[in-house]
Residue frames relative to the residue before (quaternion, step in Angstrom):
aa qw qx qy qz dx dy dz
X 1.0000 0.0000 0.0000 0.0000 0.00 0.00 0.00
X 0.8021 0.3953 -0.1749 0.4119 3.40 0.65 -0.80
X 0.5602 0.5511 -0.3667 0.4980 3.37 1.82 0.45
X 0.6039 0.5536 -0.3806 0.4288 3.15 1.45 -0.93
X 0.5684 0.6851 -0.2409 0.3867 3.29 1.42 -1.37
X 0.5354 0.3930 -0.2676 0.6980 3.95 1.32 -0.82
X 0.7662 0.3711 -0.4220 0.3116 3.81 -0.58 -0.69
X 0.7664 0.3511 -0.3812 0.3795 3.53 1.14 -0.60
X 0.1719 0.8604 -0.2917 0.3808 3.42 1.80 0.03
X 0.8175 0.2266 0.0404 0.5280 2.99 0.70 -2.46
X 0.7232 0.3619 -0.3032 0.5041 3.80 0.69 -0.67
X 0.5099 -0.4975 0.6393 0.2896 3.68 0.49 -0.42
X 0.7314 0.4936 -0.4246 0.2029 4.10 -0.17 -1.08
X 0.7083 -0.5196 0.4097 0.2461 3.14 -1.45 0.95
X 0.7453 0.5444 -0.1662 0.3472 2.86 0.50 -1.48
X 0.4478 0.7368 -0.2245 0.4541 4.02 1.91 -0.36
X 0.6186 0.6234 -0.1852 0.4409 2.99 1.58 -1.04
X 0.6346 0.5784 -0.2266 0.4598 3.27 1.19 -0.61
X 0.5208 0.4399 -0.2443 0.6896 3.57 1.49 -0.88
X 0.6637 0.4027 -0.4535 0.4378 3.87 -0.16 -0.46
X 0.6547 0.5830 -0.1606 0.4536 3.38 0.40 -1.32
X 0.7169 0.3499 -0.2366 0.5546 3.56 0.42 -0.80
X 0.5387 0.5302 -0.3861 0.5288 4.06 0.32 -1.13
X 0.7415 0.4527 -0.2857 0.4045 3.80 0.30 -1.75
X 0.6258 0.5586 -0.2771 0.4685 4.03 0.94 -0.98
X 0.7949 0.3107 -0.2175 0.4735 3.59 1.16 -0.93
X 0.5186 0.7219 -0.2858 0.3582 3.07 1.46 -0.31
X 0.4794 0.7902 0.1572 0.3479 2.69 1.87 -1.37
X 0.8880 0.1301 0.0784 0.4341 2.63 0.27 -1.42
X 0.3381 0.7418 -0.2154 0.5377 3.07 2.27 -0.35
X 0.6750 0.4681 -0.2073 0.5313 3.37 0.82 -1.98
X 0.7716 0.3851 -0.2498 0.4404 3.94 0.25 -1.22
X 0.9373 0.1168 -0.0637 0.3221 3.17 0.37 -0.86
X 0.3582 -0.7347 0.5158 0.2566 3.92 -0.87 0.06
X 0.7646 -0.3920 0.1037 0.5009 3.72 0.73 0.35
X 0.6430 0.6333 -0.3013 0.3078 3.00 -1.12 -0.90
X 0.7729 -0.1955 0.2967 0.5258 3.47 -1.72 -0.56
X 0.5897 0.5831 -0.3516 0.4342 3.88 0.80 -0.93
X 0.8448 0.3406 -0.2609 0.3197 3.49 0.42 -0.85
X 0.4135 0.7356 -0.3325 0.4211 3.24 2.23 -0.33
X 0.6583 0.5858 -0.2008 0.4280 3.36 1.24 -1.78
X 0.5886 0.5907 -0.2534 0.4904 3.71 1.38 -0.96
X 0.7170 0.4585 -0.2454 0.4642 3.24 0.62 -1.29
X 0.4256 0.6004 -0.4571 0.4994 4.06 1.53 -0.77
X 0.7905 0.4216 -0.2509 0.3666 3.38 -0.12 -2.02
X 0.8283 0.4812 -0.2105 0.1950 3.71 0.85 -0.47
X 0.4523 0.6489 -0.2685 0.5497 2.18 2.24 -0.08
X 0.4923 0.7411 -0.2816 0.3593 3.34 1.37 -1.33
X 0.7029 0.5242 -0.0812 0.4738 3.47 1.02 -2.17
X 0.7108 0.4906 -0.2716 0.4247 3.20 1.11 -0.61
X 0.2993 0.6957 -0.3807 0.5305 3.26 1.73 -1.05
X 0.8144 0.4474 -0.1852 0.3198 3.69 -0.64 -2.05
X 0.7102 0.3428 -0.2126 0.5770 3.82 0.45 -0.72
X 0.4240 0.7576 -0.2468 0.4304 3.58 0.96 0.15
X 0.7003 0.4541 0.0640 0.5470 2.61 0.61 -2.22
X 0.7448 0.3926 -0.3185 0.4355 3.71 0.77 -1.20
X 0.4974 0.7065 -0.2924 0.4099 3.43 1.11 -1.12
X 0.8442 0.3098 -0.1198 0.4206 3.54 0.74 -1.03
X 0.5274 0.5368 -0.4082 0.5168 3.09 1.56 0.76
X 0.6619 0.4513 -0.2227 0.5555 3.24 1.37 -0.29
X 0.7028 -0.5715 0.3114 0.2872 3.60 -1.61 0.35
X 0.6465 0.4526 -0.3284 0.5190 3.59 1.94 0.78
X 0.3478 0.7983 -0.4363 0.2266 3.12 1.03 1.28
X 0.2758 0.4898 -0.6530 0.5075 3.38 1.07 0.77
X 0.6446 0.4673 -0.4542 0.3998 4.12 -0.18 -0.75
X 0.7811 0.3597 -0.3280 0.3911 3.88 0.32 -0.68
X 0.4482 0.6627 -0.5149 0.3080 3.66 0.94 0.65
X 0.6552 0.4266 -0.2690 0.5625 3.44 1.17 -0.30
X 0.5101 0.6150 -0.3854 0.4615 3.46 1.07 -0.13
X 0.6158 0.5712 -0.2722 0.4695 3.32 1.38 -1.16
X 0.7262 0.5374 -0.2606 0.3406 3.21 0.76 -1.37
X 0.6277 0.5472 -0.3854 0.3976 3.33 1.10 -1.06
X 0.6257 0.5831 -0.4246 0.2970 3.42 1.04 -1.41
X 0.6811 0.6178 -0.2430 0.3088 3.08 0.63 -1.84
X 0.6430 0.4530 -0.2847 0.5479 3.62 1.24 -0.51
X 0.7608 0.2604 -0.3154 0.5039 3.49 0.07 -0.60
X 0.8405 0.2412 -0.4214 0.2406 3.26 0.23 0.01
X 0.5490 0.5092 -0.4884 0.4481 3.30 1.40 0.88
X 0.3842 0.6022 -0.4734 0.5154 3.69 1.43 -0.12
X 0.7969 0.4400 -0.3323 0.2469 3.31 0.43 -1.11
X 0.5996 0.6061 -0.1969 0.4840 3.21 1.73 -0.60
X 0.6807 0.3955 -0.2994 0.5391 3.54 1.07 -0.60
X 0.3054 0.6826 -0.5347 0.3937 3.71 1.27 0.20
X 0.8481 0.3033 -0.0202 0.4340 3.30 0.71 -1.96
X 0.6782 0.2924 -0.1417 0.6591 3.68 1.16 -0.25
X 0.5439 0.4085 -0.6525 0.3339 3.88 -0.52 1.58
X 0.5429 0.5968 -0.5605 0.1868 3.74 0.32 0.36
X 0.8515 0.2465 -0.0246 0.4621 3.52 -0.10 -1.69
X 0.7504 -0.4819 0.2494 0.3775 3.51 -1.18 -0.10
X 0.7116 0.3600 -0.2837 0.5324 3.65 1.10 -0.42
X 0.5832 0.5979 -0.4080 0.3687 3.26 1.07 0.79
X 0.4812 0.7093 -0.1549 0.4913 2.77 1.99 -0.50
X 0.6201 0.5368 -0.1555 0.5506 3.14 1.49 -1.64
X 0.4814 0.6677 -0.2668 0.5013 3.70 1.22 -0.53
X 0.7617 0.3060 -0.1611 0.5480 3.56 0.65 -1.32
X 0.7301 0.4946 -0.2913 0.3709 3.35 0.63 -0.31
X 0.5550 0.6829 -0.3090 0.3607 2.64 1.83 -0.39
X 0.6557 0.6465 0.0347 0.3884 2.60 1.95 -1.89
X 0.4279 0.6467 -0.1906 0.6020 3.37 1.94 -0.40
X 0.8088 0.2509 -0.1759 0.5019 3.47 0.50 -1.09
X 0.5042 0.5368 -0.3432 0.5830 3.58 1.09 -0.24
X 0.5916 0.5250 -0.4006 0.4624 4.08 1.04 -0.72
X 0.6666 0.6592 -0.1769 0.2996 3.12 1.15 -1.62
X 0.5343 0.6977 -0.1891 0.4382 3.13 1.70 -1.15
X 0.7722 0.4934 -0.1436 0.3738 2.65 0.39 -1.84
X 0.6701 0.5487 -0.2216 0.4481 3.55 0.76 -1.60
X 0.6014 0.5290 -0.2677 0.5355 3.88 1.28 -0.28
X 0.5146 0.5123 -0.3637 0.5835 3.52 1.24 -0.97
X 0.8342 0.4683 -0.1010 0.2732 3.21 -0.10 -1.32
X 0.1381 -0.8121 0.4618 0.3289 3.53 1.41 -0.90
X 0.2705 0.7037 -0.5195 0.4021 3.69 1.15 1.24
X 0.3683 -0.7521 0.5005 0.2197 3.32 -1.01 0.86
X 0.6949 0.5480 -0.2539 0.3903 3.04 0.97 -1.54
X 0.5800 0.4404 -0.4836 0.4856 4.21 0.99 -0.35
X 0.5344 0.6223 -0.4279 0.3794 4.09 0.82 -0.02
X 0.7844 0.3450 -0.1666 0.4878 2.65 0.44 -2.02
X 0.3870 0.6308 -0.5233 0.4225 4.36 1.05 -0.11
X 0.7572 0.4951 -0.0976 0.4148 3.21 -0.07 -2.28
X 0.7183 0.3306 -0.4814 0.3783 3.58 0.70 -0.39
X 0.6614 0.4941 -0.3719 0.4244 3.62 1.41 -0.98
X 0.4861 0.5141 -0.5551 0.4373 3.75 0.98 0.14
X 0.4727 0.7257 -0.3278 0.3774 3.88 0.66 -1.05
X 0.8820 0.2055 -0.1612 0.3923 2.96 -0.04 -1.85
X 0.3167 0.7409 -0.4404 0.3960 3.75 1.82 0.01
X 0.5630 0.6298 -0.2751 0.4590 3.42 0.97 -1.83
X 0.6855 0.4860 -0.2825 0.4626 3.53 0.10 -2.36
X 0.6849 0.5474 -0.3732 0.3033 3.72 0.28 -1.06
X 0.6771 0.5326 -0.2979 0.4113 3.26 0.77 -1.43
X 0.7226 0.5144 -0.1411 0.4397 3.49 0.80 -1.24
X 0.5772 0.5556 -0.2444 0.5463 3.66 1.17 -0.06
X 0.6238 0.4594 -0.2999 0.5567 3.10 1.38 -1.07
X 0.7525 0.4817 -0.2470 0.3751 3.74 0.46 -1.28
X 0.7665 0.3060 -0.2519 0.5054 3.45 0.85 -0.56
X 0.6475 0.3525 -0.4989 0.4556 3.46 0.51 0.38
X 0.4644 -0.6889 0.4371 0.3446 4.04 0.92 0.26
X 0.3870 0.6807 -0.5953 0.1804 3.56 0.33 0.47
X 0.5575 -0.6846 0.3917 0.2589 3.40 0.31 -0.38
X 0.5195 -0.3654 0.4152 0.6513 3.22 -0.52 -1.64
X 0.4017 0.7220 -0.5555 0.0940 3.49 0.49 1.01
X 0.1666 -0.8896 0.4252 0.0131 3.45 0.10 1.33
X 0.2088 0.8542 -0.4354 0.1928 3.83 1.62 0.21
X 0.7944 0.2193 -0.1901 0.5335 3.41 0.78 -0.94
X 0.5534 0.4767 -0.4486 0.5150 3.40 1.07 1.62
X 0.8270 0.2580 0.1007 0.4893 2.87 1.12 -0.80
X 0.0246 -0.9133 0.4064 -0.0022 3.46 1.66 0.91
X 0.7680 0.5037 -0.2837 0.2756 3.46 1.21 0.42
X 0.4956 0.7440 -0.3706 0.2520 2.54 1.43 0.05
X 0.3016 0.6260 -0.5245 0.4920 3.68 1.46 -0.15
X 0.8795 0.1887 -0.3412 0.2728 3.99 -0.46 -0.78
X 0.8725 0.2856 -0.2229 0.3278 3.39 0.70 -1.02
X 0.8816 -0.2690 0.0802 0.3794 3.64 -0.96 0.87
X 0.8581 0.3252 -0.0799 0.3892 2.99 0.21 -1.90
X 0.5333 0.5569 -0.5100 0.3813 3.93 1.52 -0.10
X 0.4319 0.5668 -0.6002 0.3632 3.71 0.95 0.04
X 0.6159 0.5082 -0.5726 0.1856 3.82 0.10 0.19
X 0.4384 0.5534 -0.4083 0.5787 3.60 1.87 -0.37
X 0.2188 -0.5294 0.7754 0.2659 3.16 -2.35 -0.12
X 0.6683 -0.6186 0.4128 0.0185 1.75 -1.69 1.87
X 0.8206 0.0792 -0.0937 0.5582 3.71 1.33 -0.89
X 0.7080 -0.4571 0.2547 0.4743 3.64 -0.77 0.49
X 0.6478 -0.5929 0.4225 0.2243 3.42 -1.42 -0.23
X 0.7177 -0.2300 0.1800 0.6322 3.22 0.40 0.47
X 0.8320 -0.3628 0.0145 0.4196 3.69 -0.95 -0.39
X 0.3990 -0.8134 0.3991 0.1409 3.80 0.26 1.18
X 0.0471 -0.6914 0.7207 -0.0176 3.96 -0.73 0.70
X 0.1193 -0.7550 0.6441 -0.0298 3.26 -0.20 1.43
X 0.4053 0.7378 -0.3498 0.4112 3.62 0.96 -0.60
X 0.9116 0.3134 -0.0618 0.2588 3.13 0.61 -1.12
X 0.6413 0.4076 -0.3429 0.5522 2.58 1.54 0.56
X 0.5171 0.3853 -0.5406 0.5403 3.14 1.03 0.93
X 0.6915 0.2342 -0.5691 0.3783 3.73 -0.03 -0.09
X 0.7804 0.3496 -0.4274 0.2934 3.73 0.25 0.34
X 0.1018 0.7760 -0.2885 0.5516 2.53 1.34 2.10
X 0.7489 0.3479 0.0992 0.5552 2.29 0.55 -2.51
X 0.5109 0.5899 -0.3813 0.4956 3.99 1.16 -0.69
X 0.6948 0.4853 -0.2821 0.4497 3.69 0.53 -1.40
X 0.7362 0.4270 -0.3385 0.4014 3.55 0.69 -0.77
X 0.5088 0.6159 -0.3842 0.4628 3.52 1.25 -0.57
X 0.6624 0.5652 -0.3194 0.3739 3.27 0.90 -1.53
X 0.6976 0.4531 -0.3227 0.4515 3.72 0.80 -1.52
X 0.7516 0.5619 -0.2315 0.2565 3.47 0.70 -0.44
X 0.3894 0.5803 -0.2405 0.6736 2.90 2.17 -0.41
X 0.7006 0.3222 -0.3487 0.5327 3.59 -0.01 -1.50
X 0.7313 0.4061 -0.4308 0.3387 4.11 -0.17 -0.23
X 0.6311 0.4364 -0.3935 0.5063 3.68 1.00 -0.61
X 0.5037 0.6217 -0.3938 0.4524 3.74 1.23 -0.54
X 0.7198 0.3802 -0.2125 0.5405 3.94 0.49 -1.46
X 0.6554 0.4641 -0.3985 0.4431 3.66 0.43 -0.74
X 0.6707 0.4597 -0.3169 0.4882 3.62 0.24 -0.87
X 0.6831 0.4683 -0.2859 0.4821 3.66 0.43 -0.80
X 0.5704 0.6189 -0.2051 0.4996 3.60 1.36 -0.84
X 0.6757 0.3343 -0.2035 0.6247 3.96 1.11 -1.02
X 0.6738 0.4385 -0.4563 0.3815 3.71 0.82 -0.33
X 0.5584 0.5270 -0.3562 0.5325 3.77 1.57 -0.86
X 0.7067 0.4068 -0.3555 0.4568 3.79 0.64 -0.23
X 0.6514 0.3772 -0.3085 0.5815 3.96 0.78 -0.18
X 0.5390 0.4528 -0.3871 0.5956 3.72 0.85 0.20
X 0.7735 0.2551 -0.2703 0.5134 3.93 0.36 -0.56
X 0.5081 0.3892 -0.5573 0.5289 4.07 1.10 0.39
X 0.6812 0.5216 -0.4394 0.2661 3.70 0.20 -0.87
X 0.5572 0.6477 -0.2786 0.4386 3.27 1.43 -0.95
């Protein structure tokens, strides 16, 4: 931490911020906490703090520096959240929720990385649900083309569950991609109207 902290000191590069920032999150969270639900809650509160100096940074004339600030946040404080929300179905609904709420935000803000977060939380969601409603189980074959040879894939099945709608989890796939593609021609367009409103001005 305290090299990264000198190197960005001496070079100035943006990109340093990310090594400072990270070292400081593990550094952190190490010091406070010993695992578990405890260290999830840390990682929230640090992600939070990071969130806040971020925000100020980018109001000022070092906001190339708070783009990694974003990133870290956006990670630790969805890591911290999928700690507590990846089992059952309304936990899912949680992340997906939390994705589109990223999505929000990263538009408020003009931050890529809370988009490009919230969508890979999303398509996490889209996953879960694809899996459950088409009944495959834990059949993970066309992930994992080994598990046919070596021991330990015998914890997957090998064939679907009972009667299998594979279908369906590709069009709620194919729905999610519509969606992102909508929700971007939606922000973009809204994005050239907020820019031809502030030349007319």
């Amino acid at each position: 931490m305290i090299a990264s902290a000198l190197a960005l000191a001496i070079f100035r590069f943006p990109l340093l911020v990310l090594f400072l920032v990270g070292s400081a999150w593990y550094f952190g969270t190490d010091l406070i906490s010993g695992g578990g639900d405890w260290t999830a809650i840390v990682t929230i509160a640090i992600g939070l703090l990071l969130l806040a100096v971020g925000l100020g940074i980018d109001v000022s004339e070092s906001r190339p520096y708070g783009f990694w600030l974003h990133v870290v946040a956006g990670l630790t404080i969805g890591g911290g959240l999928l700690w507590f929300f990846h089992d059952g179905t309304l936990d899912w609904i949680v992340v997906g929720l939390a994705g589109l709420l990223y999505i929000a935000l990263g538009d408020a803000m003009t931050r890529s990385s809370w988009i490009v977060l919230g969508a890979w939380g999303f398509l996490q969601s889209a996953e879960f649900f694809a899996d459950k409603w088409s009944n495959l189980g834990e059949n993970l074959y066309f992930l994992f083309p080994l598990t046919y040879i070596f021991p330990f894939g015998l914890a997957f099945d090998a064939e679907p569950e009972g009667h299998a709608h594979q279908w369906v989890g590709a069009l709620v796939f194919v729905l999610t991609g519509v969606m992102f593609i909508a929700l971007a021609l939606y922000l973009a367009r809204r994005r050239r109207d907020t820019v031809k409103a502030a030349e007319l001005l």
